[in-house]
NURODREN-151895 format. One record per residue: z, x, y of N, C-alpha, C in turn. Coordinates in steps of 0.02 Angstrom, whole numbers, plus 50000, padded with zeros to 5 digits. Example, Ala and Ser with C-alpha at 12.3 -4.5 7.8 and 13.67 -1.06 7.14 Angstrom:
# residues 2
503905066049716503905061549775503905066049835/503545064249888503575068449947503945064550002/
//
This chain:
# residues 422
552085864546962552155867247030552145861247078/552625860247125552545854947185552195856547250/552195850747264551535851447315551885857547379/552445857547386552815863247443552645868847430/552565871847353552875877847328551835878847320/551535874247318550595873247303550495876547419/550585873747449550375874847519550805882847522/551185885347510551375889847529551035895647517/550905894347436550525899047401549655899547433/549605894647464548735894547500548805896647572/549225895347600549465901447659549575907947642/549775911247581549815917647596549215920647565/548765916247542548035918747501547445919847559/547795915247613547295913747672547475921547716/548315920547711548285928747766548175934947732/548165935247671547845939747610547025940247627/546855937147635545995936347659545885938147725/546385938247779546345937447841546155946547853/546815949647822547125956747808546525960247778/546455958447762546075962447705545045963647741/545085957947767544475957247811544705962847898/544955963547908545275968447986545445975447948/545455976947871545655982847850544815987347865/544395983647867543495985747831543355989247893/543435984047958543155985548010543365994148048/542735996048070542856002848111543246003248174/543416008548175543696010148259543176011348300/543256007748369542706005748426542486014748435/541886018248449541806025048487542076025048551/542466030248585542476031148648541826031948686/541816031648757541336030948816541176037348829/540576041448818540516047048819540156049548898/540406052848927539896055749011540256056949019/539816058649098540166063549149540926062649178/541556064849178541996061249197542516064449273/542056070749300542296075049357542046068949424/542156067549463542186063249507541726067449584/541916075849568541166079249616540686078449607/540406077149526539756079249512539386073249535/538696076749539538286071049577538116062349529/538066064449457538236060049393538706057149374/539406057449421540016054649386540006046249366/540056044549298540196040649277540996037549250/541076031449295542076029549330541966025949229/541466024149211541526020349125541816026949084/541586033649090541656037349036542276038449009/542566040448962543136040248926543206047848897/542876050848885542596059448859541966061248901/542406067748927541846074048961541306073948921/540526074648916540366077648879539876082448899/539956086148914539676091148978539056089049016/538966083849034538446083749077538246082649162/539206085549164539186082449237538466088949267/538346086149341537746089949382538206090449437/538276095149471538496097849527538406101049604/538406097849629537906097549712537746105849729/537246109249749537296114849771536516115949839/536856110849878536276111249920535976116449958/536276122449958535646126849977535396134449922/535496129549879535456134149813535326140149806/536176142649825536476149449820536826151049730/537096145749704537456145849645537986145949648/537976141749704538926140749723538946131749748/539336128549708539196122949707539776121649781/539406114149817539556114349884540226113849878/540626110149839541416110949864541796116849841/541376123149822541846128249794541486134549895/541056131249927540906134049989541556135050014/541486141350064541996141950116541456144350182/541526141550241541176140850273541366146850316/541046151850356541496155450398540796160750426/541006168150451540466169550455540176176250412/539606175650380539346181450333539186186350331/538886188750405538896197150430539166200850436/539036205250400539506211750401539486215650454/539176215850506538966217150590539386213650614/539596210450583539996204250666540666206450675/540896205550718541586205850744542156201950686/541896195450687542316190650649541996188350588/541786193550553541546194150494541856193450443/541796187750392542576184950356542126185050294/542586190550262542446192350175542556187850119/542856181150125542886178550098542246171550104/542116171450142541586166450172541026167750131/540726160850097540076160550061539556157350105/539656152350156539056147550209539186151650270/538546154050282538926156250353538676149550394/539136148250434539396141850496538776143750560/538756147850570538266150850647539056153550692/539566155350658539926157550722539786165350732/539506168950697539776174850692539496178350774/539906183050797539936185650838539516190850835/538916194150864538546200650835538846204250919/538946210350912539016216250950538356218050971/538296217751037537486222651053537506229751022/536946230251021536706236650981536246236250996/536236246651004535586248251040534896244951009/534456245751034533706246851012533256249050938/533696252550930533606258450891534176261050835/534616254450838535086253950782535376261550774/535886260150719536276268150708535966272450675/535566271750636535106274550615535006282050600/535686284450584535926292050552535676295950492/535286301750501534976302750427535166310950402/535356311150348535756318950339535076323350307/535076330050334534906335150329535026341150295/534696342950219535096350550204534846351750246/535476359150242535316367450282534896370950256/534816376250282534306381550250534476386250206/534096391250196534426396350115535116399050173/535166403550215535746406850269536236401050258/536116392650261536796390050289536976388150239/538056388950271538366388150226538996385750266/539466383650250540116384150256540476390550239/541086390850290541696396750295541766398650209/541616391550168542046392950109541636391650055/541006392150097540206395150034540026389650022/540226380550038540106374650029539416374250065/539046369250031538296366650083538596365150142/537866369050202537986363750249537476361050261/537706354250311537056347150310537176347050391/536526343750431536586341950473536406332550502/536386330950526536096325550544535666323950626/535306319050625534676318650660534896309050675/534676306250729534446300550751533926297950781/533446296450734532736294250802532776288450840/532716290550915532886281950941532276284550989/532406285051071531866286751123531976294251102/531176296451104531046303351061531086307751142/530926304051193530896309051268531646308951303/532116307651253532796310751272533146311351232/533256318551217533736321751145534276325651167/535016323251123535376324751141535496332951081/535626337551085535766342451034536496344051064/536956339450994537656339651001537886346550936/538526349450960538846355550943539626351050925/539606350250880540496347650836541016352950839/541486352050871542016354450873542526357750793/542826362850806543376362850739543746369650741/544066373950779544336376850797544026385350786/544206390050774544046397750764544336398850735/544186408150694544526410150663544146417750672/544686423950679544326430450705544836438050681/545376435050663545856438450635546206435250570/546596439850535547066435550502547466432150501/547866429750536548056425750581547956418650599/547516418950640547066412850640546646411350569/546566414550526545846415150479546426413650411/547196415050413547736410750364547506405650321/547336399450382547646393850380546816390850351/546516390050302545756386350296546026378750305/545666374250365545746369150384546356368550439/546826372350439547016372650501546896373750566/546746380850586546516381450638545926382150647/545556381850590544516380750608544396376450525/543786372550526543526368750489543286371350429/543386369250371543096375050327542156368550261/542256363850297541816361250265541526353950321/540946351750274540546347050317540766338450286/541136340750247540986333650184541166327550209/541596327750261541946322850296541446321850359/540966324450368540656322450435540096317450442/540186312650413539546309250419539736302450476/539326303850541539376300850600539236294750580/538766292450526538566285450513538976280650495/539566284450466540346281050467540586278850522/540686284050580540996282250629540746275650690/539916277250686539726273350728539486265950722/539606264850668539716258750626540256255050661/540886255350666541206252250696541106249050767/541546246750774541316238750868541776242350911/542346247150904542696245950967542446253750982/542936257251013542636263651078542666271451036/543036270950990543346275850941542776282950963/542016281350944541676285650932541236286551021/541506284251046541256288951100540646288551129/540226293151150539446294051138539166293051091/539386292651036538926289950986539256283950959/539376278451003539586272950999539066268151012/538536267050962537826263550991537896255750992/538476253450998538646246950975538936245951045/539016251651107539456249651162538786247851198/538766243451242538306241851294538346248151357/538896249251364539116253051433538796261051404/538766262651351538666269151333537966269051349/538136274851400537196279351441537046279551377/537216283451324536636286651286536626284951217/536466277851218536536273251173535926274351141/535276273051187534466274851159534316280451155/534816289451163534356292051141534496295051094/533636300951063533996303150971534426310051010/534686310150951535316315750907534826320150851/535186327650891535156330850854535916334450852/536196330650777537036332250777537146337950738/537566344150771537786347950737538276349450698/538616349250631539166349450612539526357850619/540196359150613540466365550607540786366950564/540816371850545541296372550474541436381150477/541356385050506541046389950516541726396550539/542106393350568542526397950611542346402050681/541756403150690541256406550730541096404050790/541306396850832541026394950891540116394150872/539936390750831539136392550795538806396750828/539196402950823538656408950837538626416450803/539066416150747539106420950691538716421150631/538666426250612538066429650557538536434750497/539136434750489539476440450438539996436350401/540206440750339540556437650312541426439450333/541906438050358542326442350366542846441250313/543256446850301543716447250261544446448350313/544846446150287545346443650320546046443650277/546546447050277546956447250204546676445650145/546876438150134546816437650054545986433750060/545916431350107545156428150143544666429350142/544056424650126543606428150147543306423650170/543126421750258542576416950280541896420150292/541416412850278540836414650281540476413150378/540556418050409540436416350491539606411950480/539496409250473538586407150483538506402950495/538976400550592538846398350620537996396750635/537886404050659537046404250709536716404550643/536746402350607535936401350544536056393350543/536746391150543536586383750541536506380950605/536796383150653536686379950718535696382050743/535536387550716534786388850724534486381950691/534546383150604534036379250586534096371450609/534726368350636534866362750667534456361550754/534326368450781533836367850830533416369850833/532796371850756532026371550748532126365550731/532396360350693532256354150672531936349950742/532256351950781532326350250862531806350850910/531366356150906530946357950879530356355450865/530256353850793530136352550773529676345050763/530326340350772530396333750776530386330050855/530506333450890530406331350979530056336251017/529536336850985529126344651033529126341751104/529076333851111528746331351168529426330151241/530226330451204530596325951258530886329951304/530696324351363530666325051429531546326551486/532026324651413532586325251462532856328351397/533336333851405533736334951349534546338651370/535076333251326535576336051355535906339351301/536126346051314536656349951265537066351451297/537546349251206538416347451248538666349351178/539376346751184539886348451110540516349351150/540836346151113541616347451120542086353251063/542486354251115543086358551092542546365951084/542646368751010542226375950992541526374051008/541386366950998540696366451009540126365551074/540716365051115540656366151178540586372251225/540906378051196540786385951210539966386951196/539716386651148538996388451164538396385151199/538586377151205538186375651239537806380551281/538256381551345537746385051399537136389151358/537316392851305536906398151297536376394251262/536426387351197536006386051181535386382451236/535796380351299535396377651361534896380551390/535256384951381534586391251416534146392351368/534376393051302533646391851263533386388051241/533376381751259533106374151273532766373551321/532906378451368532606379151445531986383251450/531956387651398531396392551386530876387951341/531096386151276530746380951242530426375951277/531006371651332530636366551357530416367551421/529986370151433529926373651517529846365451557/529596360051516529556353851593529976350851556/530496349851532530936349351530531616346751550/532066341551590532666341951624533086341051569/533306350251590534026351451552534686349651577/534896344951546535606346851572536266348151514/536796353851536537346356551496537856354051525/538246349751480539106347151472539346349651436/539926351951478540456355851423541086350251426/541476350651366541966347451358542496347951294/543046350751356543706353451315543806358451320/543336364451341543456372751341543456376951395/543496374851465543286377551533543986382851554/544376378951513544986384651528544986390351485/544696391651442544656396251380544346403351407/544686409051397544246415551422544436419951352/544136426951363544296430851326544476438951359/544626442251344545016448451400545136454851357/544566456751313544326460951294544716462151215/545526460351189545876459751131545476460151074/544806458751076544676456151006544026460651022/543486461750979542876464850980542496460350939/542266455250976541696448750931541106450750900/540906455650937540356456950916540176460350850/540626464150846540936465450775541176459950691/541656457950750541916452250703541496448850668/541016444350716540446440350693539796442150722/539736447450716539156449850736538606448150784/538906448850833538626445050891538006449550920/538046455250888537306461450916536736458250900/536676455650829536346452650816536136445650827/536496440150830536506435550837536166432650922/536646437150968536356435451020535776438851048/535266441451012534566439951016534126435851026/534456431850988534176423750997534136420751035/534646420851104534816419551154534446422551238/534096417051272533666422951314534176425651358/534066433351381534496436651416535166438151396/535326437151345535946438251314536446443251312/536056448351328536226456051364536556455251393/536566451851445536856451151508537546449351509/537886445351452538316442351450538746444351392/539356447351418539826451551379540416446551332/540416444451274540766439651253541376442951234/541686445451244542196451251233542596449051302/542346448151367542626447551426542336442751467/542436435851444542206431051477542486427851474/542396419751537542656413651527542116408951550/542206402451547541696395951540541266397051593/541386400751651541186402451712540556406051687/540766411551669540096416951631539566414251597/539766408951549539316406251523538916401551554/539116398151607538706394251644538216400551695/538466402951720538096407951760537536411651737/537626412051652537116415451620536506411851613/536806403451596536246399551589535896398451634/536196396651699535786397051781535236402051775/535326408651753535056413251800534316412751757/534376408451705533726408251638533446402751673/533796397151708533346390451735533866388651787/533736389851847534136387751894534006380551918/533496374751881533486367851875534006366751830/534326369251796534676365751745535376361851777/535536358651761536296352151791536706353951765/537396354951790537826358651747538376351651741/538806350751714539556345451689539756348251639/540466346251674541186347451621541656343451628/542156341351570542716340851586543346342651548/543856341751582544656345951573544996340951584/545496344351520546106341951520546546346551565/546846345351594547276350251654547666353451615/548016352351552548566354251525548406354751434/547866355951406547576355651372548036358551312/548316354151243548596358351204548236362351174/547856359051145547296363651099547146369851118/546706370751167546586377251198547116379551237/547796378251231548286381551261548556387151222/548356381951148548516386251098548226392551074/547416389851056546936396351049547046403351100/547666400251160547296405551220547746410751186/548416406651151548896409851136548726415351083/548326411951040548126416450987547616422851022/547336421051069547066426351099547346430851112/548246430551140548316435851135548306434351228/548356429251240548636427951347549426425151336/549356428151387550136425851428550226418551424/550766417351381550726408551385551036406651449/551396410951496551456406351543550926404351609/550326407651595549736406351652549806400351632/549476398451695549386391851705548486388451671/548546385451619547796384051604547446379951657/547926375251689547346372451733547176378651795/547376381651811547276387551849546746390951833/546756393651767546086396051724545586391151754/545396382851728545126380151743544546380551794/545036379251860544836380351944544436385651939/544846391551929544416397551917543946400051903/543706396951850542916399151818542506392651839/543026387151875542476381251915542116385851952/542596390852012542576393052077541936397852060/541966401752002541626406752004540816405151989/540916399551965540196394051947539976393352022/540266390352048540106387952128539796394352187/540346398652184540296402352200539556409052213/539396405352145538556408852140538106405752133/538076399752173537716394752205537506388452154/538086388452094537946384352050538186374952066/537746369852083537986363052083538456359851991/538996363752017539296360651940539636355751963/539706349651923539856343251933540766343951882/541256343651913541996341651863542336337751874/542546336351796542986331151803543576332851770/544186333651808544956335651761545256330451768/545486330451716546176323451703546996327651692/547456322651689548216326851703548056323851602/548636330951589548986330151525548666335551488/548996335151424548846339651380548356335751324/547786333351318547416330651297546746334151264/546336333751245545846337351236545126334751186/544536334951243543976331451230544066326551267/543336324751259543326314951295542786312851255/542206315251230541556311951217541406308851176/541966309951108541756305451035542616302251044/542996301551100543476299051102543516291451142/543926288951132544156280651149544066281351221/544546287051263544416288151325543816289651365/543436291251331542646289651362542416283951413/542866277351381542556270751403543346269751453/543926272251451544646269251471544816275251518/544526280951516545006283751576544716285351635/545416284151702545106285751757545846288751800/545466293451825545706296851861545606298551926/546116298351984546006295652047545846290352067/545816286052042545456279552057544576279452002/544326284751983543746285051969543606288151885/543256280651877543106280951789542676284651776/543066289651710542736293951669541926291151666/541736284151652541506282151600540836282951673/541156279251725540776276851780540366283351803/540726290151813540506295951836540026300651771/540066301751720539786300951700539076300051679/539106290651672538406287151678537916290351741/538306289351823537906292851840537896299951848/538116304251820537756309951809537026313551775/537096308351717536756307951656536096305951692/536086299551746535656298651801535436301051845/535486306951832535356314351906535586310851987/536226308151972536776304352035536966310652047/537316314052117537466318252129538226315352151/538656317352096539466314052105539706318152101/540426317952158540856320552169541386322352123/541606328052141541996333052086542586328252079/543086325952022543666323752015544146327351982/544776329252027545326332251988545896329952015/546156331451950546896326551962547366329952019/547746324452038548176329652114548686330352078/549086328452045549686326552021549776332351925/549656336551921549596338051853549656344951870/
//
């Protein structure tokens, strides 16, 4: 072998040794940590997650700070944002009364029921116990077959939908008087005693009537009773009390006034009607029959006196006077009222009288027998104001619903308003 063919062969023994020594050696481990760049541990060396990042959650809710959305968290507030986990401090709160909404439901008694044999419930608000309002809920009649057709058309046949604690929950004007979230609303602080209707009866029926294929249950006056022993009951002591109700629920007021007036002898009563002043009756129908009013208006002091067969809103105020001639009388009208344009129809009147004419009329006859009744008519065919938006927005003549009103509620002695133009 020559010395060329000797060096060659010891070069490739040397890179044979070289090879063979780099075959043994291991592969380096990767850099193991945290490798998320939020977490409070991030390590910029690591090469593999290995779960240990830590994650900021400074006011330890369990929501780590960059998954926050900042905004505001009350469900009270105006600008109350459902998606928001920090609340910021913007949120807007709505005044509210004293005495919060604070709505609590009531069964009825063994007698109450609904038209269509369903429970009925009432509800109650305790806020200032020395001024109670005992409200009457509206929902149309039913006295023939005819009217008595249609269940849920032309009168209410259940309560299930009435829970005020819904309504008054909301911020803007929707609910009216029982809008405890408005600042401007007089009767923001005081309790409720709320009546629901379901009844067909104006809450003052006791029978069951049958009616073609029908059969409503009238028991109005067992639920509208046991809704004013609760009353009763629960405010033996208050010092101002106003009964009112719109639409059907507004026809009995007067009469339940007067027996609020006997109950509460020191007492300041005052009765608002609203929605029904144009409404009469002209002998067509025999109520007393229908829904048994022989009985029913027993209950009622002096009740004798007052023929429900042949009356209008006039009568009923006059009846209540003559039981407490302290009592304050208010109303108001729609000049052109569909609703009760309609019922008058079903009564069985001339649709072309004039309803606001009716109106004037049983104002006049109020007045007339030395009664201070306070009115307010508006133009249109509208109907109600008190659990409506217009409570706080309408004015007529120059002069706000909302403004006249307040002071009434204030034993203000304000001037009658009716529309010229309607």
């Amino acid at each position: 072998m020559d010395l060329k063919t000797t060096r060659f062969s010891a070069i490739l023994l040397v890179l044979a040794m070289l090879l063979a020594g780099c075959a043994g050696q291991a592969e380096p481990e990767p850099i193991e940590g945290c490798t998320d760049e939020r977490a409070e541990n991030f390590d910029s060396a690591a090469e593999v997650d290995d779960g240990s990042c830590v994650f900021p959650d400074s006011d330890g809710d369990g929501i780590f700070d960059f998954d926050e959305v900042a905004g505001c968290t009350d469900s009270a507030a105006d600008n109350f944002d459902a998606a928001a986990t920090d609340d910021d401090g913007s949120c807007l709160i709505p005044w509210e009364s004293e005495y919060g909404v604070n709505w609590v439901e009531h069964d009825g008694g063994e007698d109450c029921e609904c038209s269509d044999g369903s429970d009925w419930t009432f509800w109650s608000r305790d806020a200032d116990t020395s001024r109670v309002i005992l409200y009457f809920q509206g929902g149309g009649a039913c006295w023939e077959d005819q009217s008595c057709q249609r269940p849920g058309g032309t009168y209410k046949t259940t309560v299930h939908d009435d829970d005020p604690s819904i309504a008054s929950v909301f911020h803007d004007d929707v609910y009216g008087i029982g809008n405890f979230r408005n600042q401007a609303n007089p009767l923001a602080d005081w309790s409720w005693v709320y009546v629901p209707y379901c009844t067909g009866d104006v809450h003052i029926g006791m029978k069951t009537g049958i009616y073609a294929d029908i059969n409503v249950s009238h028991h109005g006056h067992a639920n509208s009773q046991f809704a004013y022993n609760f009353m009763l009951d629960n405010y033996p002591d208050a010092e101002t009390i106003l009964v009112t109700g719109s639409s059907a629920g507004s026809i009995p007021s007067p009469m339940y006034g007067a027996q609020v007036a006997v109950d509460y002898p020191d007492a300041q009563v005052l009765i608002f009607n609203d929605g029904s002043d144009g409404l009469f009756t002209n002998g067509s129908y025999d109520f007393y029959d229908i829904w048994n009013l022989n009985e029913t208006m027993q209950d009622f002091p002096r009740a004798d006196n007052l023929n429900f067969n042949v009356m209008d809103s006039g009568d009923l105020i006059i009846a209540a006077y003559e039981i407490d001639n302290s009592i304050r009388f208010g109303r108001f009208s729609d000049s052109n009222d569909g609703t009760m344009r309609m019922f008058s129809a079903l009564l069985g009147h001339d649709v072309t009288l004039s309803y606001k004419d009716q109106i004037l009329r049983s104002e006049q006859k109020a007045e007339d027998h030395g009664i201070d009744l306070s009115a307010y008519m508006t133009a249109g065919d509208g109907h109600t104001i008190l659990l409506s938006d217009r409570f706080y927005t309408l004015e007529t003549e120059g002069v706000s619903f909302l403004d006249w009103f307040t002071a009434w509620i204030e034993g203000e002695n304000v001037e009658d308003v009716h529309c010229t133009d309607c």
